[in-house]
C-alpha positions in Angstrom: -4.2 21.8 3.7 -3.7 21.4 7.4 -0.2 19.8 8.5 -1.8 16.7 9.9 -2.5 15.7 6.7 0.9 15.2 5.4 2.9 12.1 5.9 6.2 13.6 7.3 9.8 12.7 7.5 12.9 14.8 9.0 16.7 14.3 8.0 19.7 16.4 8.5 21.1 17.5 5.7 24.4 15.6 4.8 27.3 17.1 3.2 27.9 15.0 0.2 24.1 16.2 -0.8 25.7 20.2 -1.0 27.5 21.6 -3.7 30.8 24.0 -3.7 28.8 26.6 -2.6 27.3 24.7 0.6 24.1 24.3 -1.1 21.9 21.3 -1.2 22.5 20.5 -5.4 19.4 20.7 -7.1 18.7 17.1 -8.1 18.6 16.2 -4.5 15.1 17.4 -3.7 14.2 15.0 -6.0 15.2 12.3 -4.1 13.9 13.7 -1.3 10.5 13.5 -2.5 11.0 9.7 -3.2 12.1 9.4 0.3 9.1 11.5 1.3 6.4 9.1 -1.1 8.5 6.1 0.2 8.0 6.9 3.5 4.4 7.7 3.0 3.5 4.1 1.5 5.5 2.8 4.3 3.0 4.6 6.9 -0.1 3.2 5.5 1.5 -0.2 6.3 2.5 -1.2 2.6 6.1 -1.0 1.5 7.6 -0.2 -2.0 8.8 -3.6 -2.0 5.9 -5.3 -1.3 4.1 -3.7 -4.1 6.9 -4.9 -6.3 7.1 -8.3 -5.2 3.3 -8.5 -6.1 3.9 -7.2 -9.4 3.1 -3.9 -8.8 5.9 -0.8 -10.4 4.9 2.7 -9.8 7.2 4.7 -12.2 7.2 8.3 -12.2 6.2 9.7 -15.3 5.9 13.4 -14.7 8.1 15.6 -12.0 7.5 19.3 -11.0 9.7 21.3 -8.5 10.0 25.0 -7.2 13.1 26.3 -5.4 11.9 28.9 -2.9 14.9 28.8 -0.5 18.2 27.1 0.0 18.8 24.3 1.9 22.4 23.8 3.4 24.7 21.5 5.5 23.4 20.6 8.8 20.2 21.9 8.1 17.5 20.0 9.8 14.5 19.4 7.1 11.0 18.2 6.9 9.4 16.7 3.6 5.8 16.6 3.9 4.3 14.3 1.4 0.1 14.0 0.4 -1.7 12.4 -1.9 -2.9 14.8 -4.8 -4.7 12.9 -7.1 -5.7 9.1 -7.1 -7.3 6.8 -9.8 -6.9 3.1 -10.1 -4.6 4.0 -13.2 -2.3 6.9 -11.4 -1.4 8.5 -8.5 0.0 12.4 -7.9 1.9 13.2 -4.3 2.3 16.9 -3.5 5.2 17.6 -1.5 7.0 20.5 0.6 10.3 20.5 2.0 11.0 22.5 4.6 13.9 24.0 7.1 12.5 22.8 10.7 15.2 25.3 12.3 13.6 28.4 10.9 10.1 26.8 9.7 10.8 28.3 5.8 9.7 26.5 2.9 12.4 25.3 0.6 10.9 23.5 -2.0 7.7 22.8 -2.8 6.1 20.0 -6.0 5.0 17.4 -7.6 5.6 13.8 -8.5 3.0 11.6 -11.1 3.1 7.8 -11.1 1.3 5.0 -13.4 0.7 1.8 -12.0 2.0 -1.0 -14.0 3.1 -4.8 -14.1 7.0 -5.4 -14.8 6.9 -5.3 -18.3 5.7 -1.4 -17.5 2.3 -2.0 -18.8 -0.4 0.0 -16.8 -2.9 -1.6 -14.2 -5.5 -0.9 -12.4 -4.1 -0.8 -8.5 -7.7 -1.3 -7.3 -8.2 -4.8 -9.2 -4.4 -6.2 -8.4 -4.1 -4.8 -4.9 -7.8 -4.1 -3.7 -6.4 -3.6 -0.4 -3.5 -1.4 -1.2 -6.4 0.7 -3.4 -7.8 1.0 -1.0 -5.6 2.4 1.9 -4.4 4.8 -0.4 -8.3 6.0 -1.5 -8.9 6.7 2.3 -5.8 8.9 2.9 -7.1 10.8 -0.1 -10.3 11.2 0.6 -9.3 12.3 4.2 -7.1 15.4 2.6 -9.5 16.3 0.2 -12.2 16.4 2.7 -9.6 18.7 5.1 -8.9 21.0 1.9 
């Protein structure tokens, strides 16, 4: 994958994200991957709360991470977000998270989502947001085609 195809977003790292040991805690790149899929929604020209306020939830129902480096106070970094997988039922992001001062990757994973009314019941994205569908198929069909 070429690094135009990621959706990007850099953010220092804070200190109340670090542990005693100066180290961003774990759980964090977690929500640095939402801010990274958040952000990437946000670029196609959709927002997560539009989708909700037209009925549409996008849970996460499967996570996967790998720590390859430590990230620390101060630290500029750079999460890199693409679309994986994409069906009218689900969507995977792939993500990588790295220091922009030294260019070393920190963290690299996953996230899977179901797309689903409020009561959490699964849709199909392309039938309740054809639109939204289909700004999303586009952006995956451009990676997959620059794979």
């Amino acid at each position: 994958m070429r690094l135009t195809d990621y959706k990007t977003i850099q953010f220092r790292v804070r200190y109340s994200e670090t542990d005693q040991m100066g180290v961003v805690y774990h759980t964090n790149y977690l929500n640095w991957f939402e801010i990274g899929r958040t952000s990437f929604i946000r670029d196609l020209g959709f927002s997560y709360r539009q989708l909700e306020e037209q009925g549409v939830l996008l849970p996460v129902t499967d996570a996967a991470i790998s720590f390859k480096s430590p990230a620390r106070y101060d630290d500029m970094v750079e999460v890199r977000t693409i679309i994986e997988e994409l069906t009218p039922l689900r969507l995977h992001f792939r993500y990588e998270i790295v220091n922009l001062d030294t260019d070393t990757l920190l963290v690299h994973g996953q996230t899977q989502h179901v797309f689903t009314n409020p009561a959490l019941r699964p849709i199909r994205l392309n039938r309740s947001l054809p639109d939204m569908y289909a700004m999303l198929e586009t952006e995956w069909n451009l990676s997959r085609k620059n794979k």
